[in-house]
C-alpha positions in Angstrom: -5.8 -5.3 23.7 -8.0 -2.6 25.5 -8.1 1.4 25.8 -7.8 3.3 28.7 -11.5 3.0 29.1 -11.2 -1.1 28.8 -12.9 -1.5 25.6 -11.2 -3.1 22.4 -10.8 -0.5 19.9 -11.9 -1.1 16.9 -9.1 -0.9 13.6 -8.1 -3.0 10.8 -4.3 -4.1 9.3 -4.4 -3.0 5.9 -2.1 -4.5 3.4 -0.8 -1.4 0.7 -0.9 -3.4 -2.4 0.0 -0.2 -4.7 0.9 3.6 -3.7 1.0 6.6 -5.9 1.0 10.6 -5.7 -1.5 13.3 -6.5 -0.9 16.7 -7.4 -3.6 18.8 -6.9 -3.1 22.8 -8.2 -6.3 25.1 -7.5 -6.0 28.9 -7.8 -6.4 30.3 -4.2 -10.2 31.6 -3.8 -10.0 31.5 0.4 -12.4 28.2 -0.5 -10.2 25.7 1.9 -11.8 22.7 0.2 -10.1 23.8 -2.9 -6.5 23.0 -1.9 -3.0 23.3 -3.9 -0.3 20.6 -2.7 0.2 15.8 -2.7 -2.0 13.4 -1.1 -1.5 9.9 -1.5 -3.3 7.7 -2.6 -3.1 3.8 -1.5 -4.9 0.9 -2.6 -5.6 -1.5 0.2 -6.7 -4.8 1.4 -7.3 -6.6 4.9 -4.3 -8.8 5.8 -4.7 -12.6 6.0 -8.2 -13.7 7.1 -9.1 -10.6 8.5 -12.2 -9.2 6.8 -15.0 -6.7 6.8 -18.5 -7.7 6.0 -21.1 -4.7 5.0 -24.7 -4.7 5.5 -25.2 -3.9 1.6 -24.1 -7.3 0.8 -20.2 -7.1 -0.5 -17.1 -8.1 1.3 -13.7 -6.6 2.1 -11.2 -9.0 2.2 -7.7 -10.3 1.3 -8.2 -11.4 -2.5 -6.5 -14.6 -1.8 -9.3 -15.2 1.0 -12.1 -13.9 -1.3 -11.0 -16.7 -3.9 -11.5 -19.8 -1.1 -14.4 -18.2 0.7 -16.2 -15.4 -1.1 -18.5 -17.9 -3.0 -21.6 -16.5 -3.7 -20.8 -12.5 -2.4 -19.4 -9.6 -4.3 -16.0 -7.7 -3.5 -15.3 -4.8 -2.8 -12.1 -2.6 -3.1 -10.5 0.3 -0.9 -8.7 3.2 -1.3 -6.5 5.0 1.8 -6.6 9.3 0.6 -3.1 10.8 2.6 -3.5 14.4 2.4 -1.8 17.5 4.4 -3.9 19.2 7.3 -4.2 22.6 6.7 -6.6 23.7 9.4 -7.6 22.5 12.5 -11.4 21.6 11.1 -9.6 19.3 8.4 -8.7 16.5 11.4 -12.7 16.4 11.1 -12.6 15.2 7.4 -11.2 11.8 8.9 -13.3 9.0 8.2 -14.1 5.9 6.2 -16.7 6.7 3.3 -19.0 3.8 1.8 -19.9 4.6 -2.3 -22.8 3.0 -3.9 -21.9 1.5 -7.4 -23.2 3.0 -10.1 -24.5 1.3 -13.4 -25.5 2.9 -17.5 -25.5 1.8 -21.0 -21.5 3.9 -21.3 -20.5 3.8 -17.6 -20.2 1.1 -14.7 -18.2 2.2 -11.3 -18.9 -0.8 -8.5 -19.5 0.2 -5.1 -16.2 0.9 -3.6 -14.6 1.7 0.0 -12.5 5.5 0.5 -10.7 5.8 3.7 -9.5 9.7 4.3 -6.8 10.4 6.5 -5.3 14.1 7.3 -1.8 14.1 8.7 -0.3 17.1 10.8 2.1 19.2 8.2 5.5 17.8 9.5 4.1 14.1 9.6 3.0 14.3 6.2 6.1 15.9 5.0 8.0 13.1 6.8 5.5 10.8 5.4 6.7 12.1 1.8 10.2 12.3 1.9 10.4 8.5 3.0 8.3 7.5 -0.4 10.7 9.7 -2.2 13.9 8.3 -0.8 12.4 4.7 -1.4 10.9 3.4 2.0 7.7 2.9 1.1 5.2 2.2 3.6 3.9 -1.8 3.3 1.0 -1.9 5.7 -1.0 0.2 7.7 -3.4 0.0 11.0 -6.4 2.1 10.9 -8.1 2.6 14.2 -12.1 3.6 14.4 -13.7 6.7 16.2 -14.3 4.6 20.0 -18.5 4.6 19.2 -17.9 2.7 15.7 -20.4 5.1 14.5 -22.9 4.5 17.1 -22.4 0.6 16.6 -22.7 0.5 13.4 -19.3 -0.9 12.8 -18.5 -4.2 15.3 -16.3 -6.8 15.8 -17.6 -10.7 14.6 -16.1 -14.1 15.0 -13.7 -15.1 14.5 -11.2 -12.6 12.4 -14.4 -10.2 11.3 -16.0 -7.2 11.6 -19.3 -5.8 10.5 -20.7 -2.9 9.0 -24.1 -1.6 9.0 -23.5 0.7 6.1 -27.3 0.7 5.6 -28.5 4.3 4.7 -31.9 3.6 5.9 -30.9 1.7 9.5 -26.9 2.4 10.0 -24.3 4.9 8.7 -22.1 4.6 5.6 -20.1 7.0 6.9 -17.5 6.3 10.2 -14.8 8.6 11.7 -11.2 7.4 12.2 -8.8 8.1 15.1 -5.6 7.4 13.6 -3.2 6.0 11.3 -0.2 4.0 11.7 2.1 2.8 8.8 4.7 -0.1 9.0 7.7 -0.7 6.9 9.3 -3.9 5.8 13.0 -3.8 4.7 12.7 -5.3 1.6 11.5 -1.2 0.7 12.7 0.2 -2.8 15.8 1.2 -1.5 16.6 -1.9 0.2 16.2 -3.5 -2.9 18.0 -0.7 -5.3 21.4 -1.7 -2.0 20.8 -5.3 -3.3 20.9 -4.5 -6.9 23.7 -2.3 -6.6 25.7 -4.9 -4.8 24.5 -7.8 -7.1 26.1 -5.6 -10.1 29.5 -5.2 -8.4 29.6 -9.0 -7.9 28.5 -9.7 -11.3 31.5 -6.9 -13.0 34.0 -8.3 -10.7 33.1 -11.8 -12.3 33.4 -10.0 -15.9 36.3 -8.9 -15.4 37.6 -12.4 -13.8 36.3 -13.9 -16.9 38.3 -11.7 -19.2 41.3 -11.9 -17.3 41.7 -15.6 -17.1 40.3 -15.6 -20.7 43.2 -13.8 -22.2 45.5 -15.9 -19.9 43.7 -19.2 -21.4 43.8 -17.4 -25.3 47.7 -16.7 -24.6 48.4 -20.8 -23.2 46.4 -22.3 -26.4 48.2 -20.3 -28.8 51.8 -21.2 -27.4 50.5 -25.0 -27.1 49.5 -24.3 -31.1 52.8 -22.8 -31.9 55.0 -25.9 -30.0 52.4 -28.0 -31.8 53.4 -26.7 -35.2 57.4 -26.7 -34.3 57.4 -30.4 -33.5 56.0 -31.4 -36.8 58.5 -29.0 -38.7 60.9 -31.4 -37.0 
């Protein structure tokens, strides 16, 4: 798969292993980075083999993969940040974000992976009201700025990329183009359809049950009562 330009673009299928919402209320100070209104927040991981190896040692990968090949290496987790655009400088806020764990006597945060996404208003609305209504969301491609920060992000062989996240000789910091979600049908309200349909089946045998019960109650106690006449004869 190639560009218009003939190069590969680089992205990654993401797996949305959990999804939750953020309200975030700020009084209005004409500060745009403090912002009133949902962002969403998903925690991610590379589908199937695919992987993402960074200069600083850890690896990002499916934890079913990690467990068979990540012997000897550290982990590391992700997080996808869906917010609402409000200006046009806020598209430039797009990017994937490498933090540096951090280690005290009280506190211990491992290095971890942010991914920031702004949506155009009426996307992210749309975006919104399908979580609400149930279809959530089960996946999602993430395609890289064309340079890869200057290289520092790269395909390997043979499902891998790598990252030179490196503060002294790469960039822990690279821009994203765009998003793209899949949905699967077995969504929330796919299965609340099947549950709803699974408890009409199940009444409808309830009420079978005490039908033919009181039928069966009504044939044992005439059976009982012929029972009794015959040895009164």
């Amino acid at each position: 798969m190639t560009d218009a330009n003939g190069k590969q673009p680089l992205f990654m299928n993401l797996t949305i292993s959990s999804l939750s919402m953020r309200m975030d209320t700020s009084r209005h100070t004409g500060d745009a980075s403090k912002r009133s209104g949902h962002s969403i927040v998903m925690d991610v991981h590379p589908q199937g083999s695919n992987y993402l190896e960074l200069a600083t040692g850890e690896i990002f990968c499916h934890p079913d993969w990690f467990r068979v090949h990540g012997k000897n290496r550290q982990a590391i987790s992700a997080t996808l940040f869906i917010s609402k655009a409000i200006t046009e400088s806020d598209y430039q806020e797009n990017k994937m974000d490498y933090y540096e764990g951090y280690s005290s006597d009280v506190d211990h945060f491992p290095s971890s992976i942010y991914l920031y996404y702004c949506l155009a208003p009426e996307e992210f609305a749309e975006l919104l009201t399908d979580i609400r209504s149930g279809q959530i969301p089960s996946s999602v491609q993430i395609t890289f700025d064309e340079k890869g920060g200057d290289g520092a992000l790269r395909y390997t062989l043979p499902d891998g990329k790598k990252w030179n996240n490196d503060k002294e000789t790469g960039k822990f910091r690279i821009g994203t183009d765009s998003v793209q979600f899949f949905y699967e049908r077995s969504s929330l309200s796919e299965i609340a359809k099947q549950t709803q349909e699974l408890t009409g089946r199940l009444q409808a045998i309830e009420r079978n049950i005490i039908y033919y019960g009181r039928f069966f109650v009504l044939l044992l106690a005439i059976l009982l009562l012929y029972l009794i006449a015959m040895r009164v004869k």
